[in-house]
N, C-alpha and C positions, 0 to 999 in steps of 0.2 A: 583686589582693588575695591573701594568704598566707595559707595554711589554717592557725591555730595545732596548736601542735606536744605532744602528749600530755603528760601531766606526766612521765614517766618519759624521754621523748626530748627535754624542757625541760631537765631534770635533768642530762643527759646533753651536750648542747650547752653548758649552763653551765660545763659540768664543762671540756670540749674547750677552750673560750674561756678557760678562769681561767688551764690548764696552759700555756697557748699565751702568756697573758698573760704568767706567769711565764717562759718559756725566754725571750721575744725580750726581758724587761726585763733578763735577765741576760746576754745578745748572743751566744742559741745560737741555732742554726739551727733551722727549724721544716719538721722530719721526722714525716710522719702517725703513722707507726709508734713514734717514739720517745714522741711526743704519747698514743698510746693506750696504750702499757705506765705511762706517769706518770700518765695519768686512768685506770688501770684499767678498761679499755672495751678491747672487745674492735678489732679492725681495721679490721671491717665498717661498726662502731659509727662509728669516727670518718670515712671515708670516705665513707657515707652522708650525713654530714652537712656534709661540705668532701672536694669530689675532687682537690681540689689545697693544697698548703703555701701558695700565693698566696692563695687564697679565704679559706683560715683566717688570712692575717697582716691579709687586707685586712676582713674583721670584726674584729681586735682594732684594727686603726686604726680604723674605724667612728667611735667615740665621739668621739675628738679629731676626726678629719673634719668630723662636726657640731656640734662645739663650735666651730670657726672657722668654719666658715660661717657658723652663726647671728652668731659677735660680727662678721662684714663686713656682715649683713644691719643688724645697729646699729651700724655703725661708716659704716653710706651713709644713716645717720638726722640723721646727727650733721651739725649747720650750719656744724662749723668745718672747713674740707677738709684741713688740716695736723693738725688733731687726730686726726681720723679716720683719715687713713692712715698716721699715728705710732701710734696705737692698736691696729689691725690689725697692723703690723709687730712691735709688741713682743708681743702672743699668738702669731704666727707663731712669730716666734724662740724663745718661752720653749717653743711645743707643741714647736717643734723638737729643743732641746733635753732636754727633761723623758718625751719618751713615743716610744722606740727604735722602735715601729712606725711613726710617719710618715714618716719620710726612704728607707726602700725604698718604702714604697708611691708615694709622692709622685715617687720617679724611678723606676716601673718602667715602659716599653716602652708596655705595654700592662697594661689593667685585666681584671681577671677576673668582678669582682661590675659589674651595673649603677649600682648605688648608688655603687661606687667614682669610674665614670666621672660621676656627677651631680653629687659633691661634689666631688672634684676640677675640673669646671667652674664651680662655683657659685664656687670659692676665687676662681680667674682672672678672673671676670668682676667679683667684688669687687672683688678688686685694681687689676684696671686702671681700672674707675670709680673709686677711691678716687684714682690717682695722674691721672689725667685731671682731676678736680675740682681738687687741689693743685696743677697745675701752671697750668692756666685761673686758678689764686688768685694765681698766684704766689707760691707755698708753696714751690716744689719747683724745681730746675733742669730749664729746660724742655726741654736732652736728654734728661732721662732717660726710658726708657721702661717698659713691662710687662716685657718681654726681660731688661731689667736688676735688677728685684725677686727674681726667684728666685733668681740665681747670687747674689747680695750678702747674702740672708738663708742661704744654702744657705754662705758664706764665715765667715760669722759661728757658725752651728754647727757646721762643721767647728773653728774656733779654741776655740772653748768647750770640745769632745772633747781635742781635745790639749790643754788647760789643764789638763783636767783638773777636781777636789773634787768635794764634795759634790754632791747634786740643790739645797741652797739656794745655795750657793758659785758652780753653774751659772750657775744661774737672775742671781745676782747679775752676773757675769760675763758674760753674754749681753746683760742691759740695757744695761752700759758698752759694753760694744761696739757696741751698736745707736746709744746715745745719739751713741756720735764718728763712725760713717757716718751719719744725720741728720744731723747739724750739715753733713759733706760733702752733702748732698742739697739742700740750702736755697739757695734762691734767692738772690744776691748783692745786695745794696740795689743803689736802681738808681742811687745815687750813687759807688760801687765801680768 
């Protein structure tokens, strides 16, 4: 349990995470020091509170982190196993695309925060029950595996970056995309 945090070092950590939010949505790098002259806080100030650039990018992923976890936690509720893990895919892609924090955190090495390393297993363990169910359904081609979900979503927002437009233009663009690798994922009738 975590001892909350005074309201003036609330204030102050808010302040850390808004600025951080902002550099990595704009695709700067996440320098403490650059970070505490733009939040106005002293050095001390921001190191105290993230001893590393990782700590601090891996709190501003935080939020998407637990926003896909939780939608695989209802997406392994779900009784249709192709819907579910079509479901899952497409929040995947779109977090993927829409919020420049997850794709470092998501491939880095090694995790810095606890909570990093939970949600990033919590995603895995969805995933693969979701494509395990879909394949058992015969949803899904039965090569395919866990191994093969990440690089193929991680292929798709790479293609959406060099596309290029808007965050909705993205977002559009990342669905088509998704929707023509599904259709490749899908089980062959077994009259084919």
């Amino acid at each position: 349990m975590t001892t909350p945090l005074r309201k003036d070092a609330a204030r102050n950590w808010d302040r850390i995470v808004s600025v951080a939010r902002a550099l990595v949505d704009q695709g700067e790098p996440l320098q403490l020091n650059d970070v505490a002259r733009r939040a106005g806080l002293g050095v001390g100030t921001v190191y105290r509170h993230f001893a590393t650039p990782e700590a601090l990018l891996e709190t501003v992923a935080t939020p998407c982190l637990e926003a896909l976890a939780a939608h695989g936690e209802q997406a392994l509720a779900d009784g249709d196993p192709r819907r579910a893990l079509e479901g899952f895919l497409l929040h995947t892609v779109e977090a993927q695309v829409s919020d420049a924090s997850l794709a470092p955190v998501t491939a880095a090495p090694a995790d810095t925060l606890p909570r990093t390393t939970e949600l990033k297993a919590s995603l895995r363990a969805a995933g693969t029950a979701l494509l395990d169910r879909a394949r058992e359904a015969g949803a899904v081609r039965a090569d395919l595996t866990p191994a093969d979900l990440v690089p193929l979503m991680c292929g798709i927002a790479h293609a959406v970056h060099v596309h290029g437009g808007t965050p909705t233009e993205r977002i559009d663009t990342a669905r088509r995309y998704l929707a023509t690798v599904l259709g490749g994922l899908r089980a062959a009738p077994a009259n084919a």
